[in-house]
C-alpha positions as CSV (number, residue, x, y, z in Angstrom):
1,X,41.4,128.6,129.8
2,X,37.8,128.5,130.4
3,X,35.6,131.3,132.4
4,X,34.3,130.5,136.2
5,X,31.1,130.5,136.0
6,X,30.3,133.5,137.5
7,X,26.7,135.3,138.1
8,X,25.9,139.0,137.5
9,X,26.4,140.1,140.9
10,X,30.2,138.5,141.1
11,X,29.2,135.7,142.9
12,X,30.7,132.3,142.0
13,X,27.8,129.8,141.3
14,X,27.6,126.4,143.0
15,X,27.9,124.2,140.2
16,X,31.3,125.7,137.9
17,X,32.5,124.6,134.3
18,X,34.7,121.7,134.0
19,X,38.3,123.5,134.0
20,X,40.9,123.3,130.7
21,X,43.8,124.3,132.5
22,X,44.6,121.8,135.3
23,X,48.1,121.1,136.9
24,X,49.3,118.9,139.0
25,X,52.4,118.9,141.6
26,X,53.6,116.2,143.9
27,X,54.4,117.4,146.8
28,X,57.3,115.6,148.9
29,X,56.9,115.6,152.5
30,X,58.1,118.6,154.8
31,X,59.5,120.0,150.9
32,X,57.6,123.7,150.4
33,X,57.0,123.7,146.2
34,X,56.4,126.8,144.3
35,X,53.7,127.2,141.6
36,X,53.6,129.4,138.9
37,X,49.6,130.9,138.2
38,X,49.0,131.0,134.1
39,X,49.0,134.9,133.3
40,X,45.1,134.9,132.8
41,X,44.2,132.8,135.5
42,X,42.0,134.6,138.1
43,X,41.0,132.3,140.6
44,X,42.2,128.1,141.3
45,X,40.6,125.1,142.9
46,X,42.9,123.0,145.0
47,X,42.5,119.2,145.1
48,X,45.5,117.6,147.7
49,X,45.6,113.4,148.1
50,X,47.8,111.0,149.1
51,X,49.0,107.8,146.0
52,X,46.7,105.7,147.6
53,X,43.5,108.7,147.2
54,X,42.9,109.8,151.0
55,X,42.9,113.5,151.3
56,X,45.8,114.8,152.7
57,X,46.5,118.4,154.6
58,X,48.9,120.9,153.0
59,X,49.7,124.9,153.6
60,X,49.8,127.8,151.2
61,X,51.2,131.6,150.4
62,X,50.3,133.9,148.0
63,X,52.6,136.2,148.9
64,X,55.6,134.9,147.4
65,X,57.2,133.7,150.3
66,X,57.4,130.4,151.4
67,X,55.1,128.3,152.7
68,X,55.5,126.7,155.9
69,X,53.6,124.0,158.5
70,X,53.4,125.8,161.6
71,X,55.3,123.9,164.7
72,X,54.5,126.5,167.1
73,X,52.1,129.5,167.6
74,X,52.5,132.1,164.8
75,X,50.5,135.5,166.0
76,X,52.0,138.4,163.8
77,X,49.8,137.1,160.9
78,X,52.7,135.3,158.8
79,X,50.7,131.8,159.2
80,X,50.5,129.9,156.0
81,X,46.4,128.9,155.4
82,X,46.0,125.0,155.8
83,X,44.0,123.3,152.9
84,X,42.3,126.4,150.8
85,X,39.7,125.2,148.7
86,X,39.4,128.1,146.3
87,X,40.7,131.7,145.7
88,X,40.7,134.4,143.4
89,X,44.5,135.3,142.0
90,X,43.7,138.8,141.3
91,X,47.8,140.5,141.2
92,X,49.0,136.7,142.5
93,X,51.7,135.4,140.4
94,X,53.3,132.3,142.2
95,X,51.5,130.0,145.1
96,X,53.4,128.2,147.7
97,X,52.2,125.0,148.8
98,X,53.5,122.4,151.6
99,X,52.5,119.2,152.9
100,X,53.6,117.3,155.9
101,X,53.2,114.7,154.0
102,X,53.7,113.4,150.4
103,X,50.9,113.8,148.2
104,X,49.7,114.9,144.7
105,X,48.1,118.7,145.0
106,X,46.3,119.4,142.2
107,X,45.3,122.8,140.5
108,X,42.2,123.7,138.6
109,X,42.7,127.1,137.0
110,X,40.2,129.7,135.9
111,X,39.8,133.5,134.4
C-alpha cells in the first residue's frame, strides 16, 4: 500500500499519490455494510455514485457500530457523518457505511 503524501509538518498535500489499495462496495439501499480497514492503512478516500455515475449521499461510523440515515433529530452525538471525504484510521479497524440509496462507495486506502 502506497504512502499519503504527506509534508514535514503532518499536513496532507493537495495533490496525493495515485492509491494501490482500492476497494469497492455496493451499497444496497436503506442496507448499512461493514468494511474492514487493511491493518496498515492509516487514512481512506471515499468515492460514493450511483450505476449510472451521479454522486450519491451515504452515512458513516468509525466506531464499530452501525451506521444509520438519520429520520429524526439525533442530539446526544450518535449521528452517523453524511458523505466524508477523507479521514485518518489511526486505532479504526472496521467503517460502517449506508446509503439511502443504492450506489457503488468506493475506498482509496493509504499508510
Amino acid at each position: 500500500m502506497r504512502k499519503a503524501n504527506i509534508n514535514a509538518g503532518g499536513a496532507l498535500n493537495i495533490a496525493i499519490n495515485p492509491s494501490n489499495y482500492i476497494n469497492a462496495r455496493v451499497l444496497a439501499a436503506g442496507v448499512a455494510e461493514s468494511i474492514t480497514v487493511p491493518d496498515d492503512a492509516n487514512m481512506v478516500i471515499f468515492n460514493c455514485i450511483t450505476s449510472a455515475g451521479a454522486r450519491a449521499s451515504f452515512w458513516t461510523r468509525f466506531d464499530g457500530t452501525a451506521a444509520t440515515i438519520p429520520t429524526g433529530d439525533v442530539t446526544d452525538g450518535t449521528a452517523s457523518e453524511p458523505n466524508p471525504y477523507a479521514r485518518l484510521l489511526y486505532d479504526v479497524t472496521t467503517i460502517s457505511a449506508i446509503s439511502p440509496q443504492a450506489c457503488i462507495l468506493t475506498l482509496m486506502f493509504y499508510r
